[in-house]
C-alpha positions in Angstrom: 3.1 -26.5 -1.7 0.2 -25.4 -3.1 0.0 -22.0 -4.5 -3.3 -21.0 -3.8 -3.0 -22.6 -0.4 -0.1 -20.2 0.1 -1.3 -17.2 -1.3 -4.8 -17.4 1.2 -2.0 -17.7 3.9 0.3 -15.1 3.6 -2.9 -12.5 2.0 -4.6 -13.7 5.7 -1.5 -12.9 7.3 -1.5 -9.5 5.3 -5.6 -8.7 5.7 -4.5 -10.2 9.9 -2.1 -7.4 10.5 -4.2 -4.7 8.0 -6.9 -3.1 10.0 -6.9 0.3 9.2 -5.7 -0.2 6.0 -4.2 2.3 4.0 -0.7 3.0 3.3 0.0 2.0 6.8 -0.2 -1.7 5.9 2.9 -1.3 2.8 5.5 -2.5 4.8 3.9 -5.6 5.8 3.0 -6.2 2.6 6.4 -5.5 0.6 8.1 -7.9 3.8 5.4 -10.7 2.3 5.3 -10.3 -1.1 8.6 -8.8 -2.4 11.3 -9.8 0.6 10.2 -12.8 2.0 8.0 -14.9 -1.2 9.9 -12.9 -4.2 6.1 -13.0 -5.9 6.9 -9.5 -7.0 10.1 -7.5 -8.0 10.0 -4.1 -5.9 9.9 -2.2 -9.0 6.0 -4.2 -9.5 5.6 -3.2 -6.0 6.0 0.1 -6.8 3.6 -0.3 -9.8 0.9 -1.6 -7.9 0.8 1.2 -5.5 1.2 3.6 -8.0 -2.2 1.9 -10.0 -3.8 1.4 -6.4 -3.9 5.6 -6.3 -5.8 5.3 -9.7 -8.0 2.3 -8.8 -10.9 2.1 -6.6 -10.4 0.4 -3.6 -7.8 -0.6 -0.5 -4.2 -1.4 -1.0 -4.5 -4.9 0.1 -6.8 -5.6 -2.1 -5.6 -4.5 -5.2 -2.3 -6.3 -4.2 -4.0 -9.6 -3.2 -5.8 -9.2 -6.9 -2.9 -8.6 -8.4 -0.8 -11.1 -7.2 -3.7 -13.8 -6.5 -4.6 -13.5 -10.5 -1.0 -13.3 -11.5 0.2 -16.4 -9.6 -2.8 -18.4 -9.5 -5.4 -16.5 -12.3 -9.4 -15.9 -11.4 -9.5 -18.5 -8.8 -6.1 -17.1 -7.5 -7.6 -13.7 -7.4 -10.6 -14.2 -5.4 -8.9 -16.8 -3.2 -6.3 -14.0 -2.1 -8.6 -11.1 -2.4 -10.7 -13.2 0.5 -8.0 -14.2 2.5 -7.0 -10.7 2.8 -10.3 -9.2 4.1 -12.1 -12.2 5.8 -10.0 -11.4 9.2 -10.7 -8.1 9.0 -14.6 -8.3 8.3 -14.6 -10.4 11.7 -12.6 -8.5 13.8 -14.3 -5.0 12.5 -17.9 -6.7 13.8 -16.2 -7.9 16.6 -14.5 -4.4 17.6 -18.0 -2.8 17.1 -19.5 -4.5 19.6 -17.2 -4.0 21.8 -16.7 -0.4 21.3 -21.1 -0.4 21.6 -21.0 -2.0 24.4 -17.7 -0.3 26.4 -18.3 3.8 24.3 -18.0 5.5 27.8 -15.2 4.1 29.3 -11.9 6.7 29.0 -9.3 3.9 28.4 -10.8 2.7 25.2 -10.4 5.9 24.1 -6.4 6.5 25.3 -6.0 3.2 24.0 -7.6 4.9 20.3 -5.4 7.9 20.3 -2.1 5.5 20.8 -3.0 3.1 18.0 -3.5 6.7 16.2 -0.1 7.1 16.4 1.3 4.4 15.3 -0.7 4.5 12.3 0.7 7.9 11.1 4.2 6.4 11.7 3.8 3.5 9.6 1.7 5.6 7.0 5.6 8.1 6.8 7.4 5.0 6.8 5.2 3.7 3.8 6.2 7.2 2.6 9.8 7.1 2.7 9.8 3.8 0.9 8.1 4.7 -1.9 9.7 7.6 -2.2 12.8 5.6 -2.3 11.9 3.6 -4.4 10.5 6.1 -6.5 13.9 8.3 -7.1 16.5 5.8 -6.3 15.0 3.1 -7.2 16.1 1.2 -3.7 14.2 0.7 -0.5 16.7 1.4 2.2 17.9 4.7 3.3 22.3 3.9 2.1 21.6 4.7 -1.6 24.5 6.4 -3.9 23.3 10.3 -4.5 24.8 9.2 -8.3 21.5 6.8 -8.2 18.6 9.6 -7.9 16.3 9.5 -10.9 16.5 13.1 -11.8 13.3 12.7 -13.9 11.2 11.0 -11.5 12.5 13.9 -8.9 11.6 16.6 -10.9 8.4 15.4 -12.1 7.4 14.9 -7.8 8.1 18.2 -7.5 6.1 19.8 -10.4 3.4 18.0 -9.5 3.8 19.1 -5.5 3.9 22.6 -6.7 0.5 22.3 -9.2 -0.8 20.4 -6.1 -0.5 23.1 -3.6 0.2 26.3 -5.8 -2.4 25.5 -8.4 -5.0 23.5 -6.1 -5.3 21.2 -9.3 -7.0 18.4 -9.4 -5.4 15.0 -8.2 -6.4 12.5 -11.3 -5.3 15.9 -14.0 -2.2 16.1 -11.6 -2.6 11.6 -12.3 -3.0 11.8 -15.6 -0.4 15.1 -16.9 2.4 12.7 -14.8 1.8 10.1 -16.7 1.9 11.5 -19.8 5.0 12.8 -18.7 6.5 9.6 -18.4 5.3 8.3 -21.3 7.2 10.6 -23.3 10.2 11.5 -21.5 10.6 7.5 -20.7 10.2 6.2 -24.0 
């Protein structure tokens, strides 16, 4: 099949299932691109959310970018990139005038703090996977303790403690991390 035919199908299956955004949407996104299309290794998974924290812009898109311009180039890029926010453009219009139209009835709002909810679950689940990733270099939870990246531990946790210790900066905290592992990774 076509590749740029498949990547505006699976980044409008991604940018379907997305709303909200954020790091909620991860899963969904490793399940597409890594697991189920092997576009990406998890290991580039992990790099692209890593750059996503130092690039402007949603998660989804940088991936779609990513992948669109590494699989199909420019065109490739922007097909991707518009697959994944089309769906979400129409259904944030659509929402709004709903939400207008409907602001004083009660259930719309229970119906807001369940979806709430769910979003912070899938946001920690996002969490643990990176973090897996991150030390152990796997994604599920059965990982050998003799696996742990001791580096990539330790650096987390100095720059945890300059985070809330220190109150540094997050793009110094960005930056000194990287340096970091430039040199002790080299």
């Amino acid at each position: 099949m076509n590749i740029l035919f498949d990547l505006f199908i699976i980044f409008l299956k991604i940018g379907s299932f997305s709303i909200g955004g954020g790091y909620a949407i991860v899963p969904l996104i490793q399940k597409e691109i890594v697991d189920t299309q092997n576009w990406l290794t998890l290991q580039e998974f992990t790099d692209i959310l890593t750059i996503s924290q130092m690039t402007p812009g949603p998660l989804a898109i940088n991936a779609s970018t990513f992948v669109g311009i590494r699989l199909g180039g420019t065109l490739g890029a922007i097909i991707a990139s518009f697959a994944c926010v089309i769906t979400g453009v129409l259904i944030s219009i659509t929402l709004f005038r709903f939400f207008k139209k409907n602001s004083d009835v009660s259930e719309i709002s229970n119906i807001l703090k369940g979806l709430r909810s769910t979003s912070i679950g899938l946001i920690v689940a996002a969490a643990g996977t990176i973090i897996l990733i991150s030390f152990t270099g796997q994604s599920s939870i059965l990982f050998d303790l003799k696996n742990i990246n001791l580096m990539a531990t330790s650096i987390f946790a100095v720059s945890m403690f300059l985070l809330r210790k220190f109150k540094i900066n997050t793009l110094n905290i960005i930056l000194l991390s990287g340096l970091i592992g430039l040199f002790l990774y080299t």
